[in-house]
N, C-alpha and C positions, 0 to 999 in steps of 0.2 A: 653927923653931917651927911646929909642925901648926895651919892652919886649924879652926874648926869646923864641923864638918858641917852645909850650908843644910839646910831643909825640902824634901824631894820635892814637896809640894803646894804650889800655888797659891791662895791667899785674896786675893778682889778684894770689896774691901766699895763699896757706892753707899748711897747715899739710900733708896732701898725694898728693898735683902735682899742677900744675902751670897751668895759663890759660890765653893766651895772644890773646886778642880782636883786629882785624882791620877792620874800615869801609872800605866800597869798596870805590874807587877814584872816584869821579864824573867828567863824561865827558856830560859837557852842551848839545855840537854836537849833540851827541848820546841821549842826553834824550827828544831834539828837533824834532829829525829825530824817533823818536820812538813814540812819543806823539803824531804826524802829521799821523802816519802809524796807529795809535792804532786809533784815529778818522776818519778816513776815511775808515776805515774797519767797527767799529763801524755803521757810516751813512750806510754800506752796508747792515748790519744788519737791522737796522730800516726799509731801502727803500724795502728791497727786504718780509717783515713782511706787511709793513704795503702800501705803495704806489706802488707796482710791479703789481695790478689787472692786466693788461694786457699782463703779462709775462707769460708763462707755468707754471705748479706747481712742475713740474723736476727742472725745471732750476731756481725757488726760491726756493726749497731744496738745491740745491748747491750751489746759493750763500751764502744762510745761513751758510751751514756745512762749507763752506771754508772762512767765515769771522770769524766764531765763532775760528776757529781750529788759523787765522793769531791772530787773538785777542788774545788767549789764551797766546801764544809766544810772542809775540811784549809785552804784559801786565808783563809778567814773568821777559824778558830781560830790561823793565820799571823798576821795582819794585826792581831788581840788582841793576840798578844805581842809585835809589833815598833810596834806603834802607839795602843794603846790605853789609852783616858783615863775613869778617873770623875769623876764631876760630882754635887757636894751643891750644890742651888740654892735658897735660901730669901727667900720676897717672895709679897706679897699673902695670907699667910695658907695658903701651902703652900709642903712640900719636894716638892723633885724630886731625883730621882736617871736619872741618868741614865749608860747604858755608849756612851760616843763611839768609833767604830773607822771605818777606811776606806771598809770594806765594807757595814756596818749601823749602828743603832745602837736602843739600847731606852732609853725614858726611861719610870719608872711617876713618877705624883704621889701625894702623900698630905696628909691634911688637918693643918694644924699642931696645930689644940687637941687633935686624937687621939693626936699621938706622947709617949711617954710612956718614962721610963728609959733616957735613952742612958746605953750602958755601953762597957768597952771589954773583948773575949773574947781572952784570951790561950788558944789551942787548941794549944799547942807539946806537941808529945811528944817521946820521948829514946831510943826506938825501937820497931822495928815497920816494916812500910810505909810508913804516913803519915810517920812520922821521915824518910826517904828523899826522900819527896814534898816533905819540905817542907826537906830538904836540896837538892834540884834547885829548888825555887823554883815548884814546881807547885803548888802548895798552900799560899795565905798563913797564916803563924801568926796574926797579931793583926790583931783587926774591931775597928770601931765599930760596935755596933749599936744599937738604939731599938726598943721595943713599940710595936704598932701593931692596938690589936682585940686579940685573942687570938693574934699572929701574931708572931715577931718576924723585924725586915728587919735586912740588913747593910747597912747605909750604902756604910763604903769599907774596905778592906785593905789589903796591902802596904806599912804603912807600918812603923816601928819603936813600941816604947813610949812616948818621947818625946813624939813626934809625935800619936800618938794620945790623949796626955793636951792635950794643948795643942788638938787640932780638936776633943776632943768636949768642952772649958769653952768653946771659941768657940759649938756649937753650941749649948749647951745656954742659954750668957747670952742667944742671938739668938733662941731658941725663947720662953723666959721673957719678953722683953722684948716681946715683941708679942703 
């Protein structure tokens, strides 16, 4: 007999706000094509350090500063897909969202009485590009998102439909109740 499939995210509820965890979606493609980019930049680094003797010293300055700078990016957007975590954190009369990674991390807050219409965007298409993208996992089909001002924010992605009917009635009773 087949299990049923747990929830990808994590929900940790306390006493003053709720805090609901999602890894980022791993797309093989993309951590392939990222990992091939971040080594071959890297060897740039080495050759241009140690084996470029007969190159100018301008121009192993720049290759350096421009593999260091690809590395940096290429290693960052790496680190997204092998390690990266969203975070809806709700307490004291604000959400936070926050993208947790190795390397960075960005957290915006927003005021709770302002958020308004979480919904859930099913963006799946059936071909085209984006079909492809969101066949390799580059491109999440289904958001939860919420208006905010005239603006609207994507909470979390990469999860299924399921899942996304079940966090955004979580969110939406924890929004309402306070």
């Amino acid at each position: 007999m087949e299990e049923p499939k747990k929830m990808t995210s994590t929900i940790v509820k306390t006493t003053t706000g709720l805090t609901i965890t999602t890894p980022k979606r791993k797309s093989w493609a993309l951590i392939f094509f990222l990992s091939l980019i971040t080594f071959q930049f890297t060897n740039g680094i080495i050759q241009s350090l140690f084996f470029a003797s007969n190159l100018p010293t301008t121009e192993r300055i720049i290759i350096f500063i421009l593999s260091v700078v690809v590395v940096y990016f290429t290693l960052k957007a790496l680190l997204w897909q092998l390690k990266g975590v969203k975070e809806i954190s709700i307490s004291n009369d604000n959400l936070t969202l926050s993208k947790l990674s190795p390397l960075w991390t960005k957290t915006k807050t927003y005021k709770l009485s302002e958020v308004k219409n979480i919904d859930i965007k099913d963006e799946t298409v059936s071909e085209g590009p984006t079909a492809m993208l969101q066949l390799l996992r580059i491109i999440d089909q289904i958001k939860i998102t919420f208006s905010y001002g005239y603006e609207t924010i994507t909470a979390t992605s990469g999860i299924d439909q399921t899942e996304a009917l079940e966090l955004k009635n979580l969110l939406k009773n924890k929004i309402e109740s306070n």
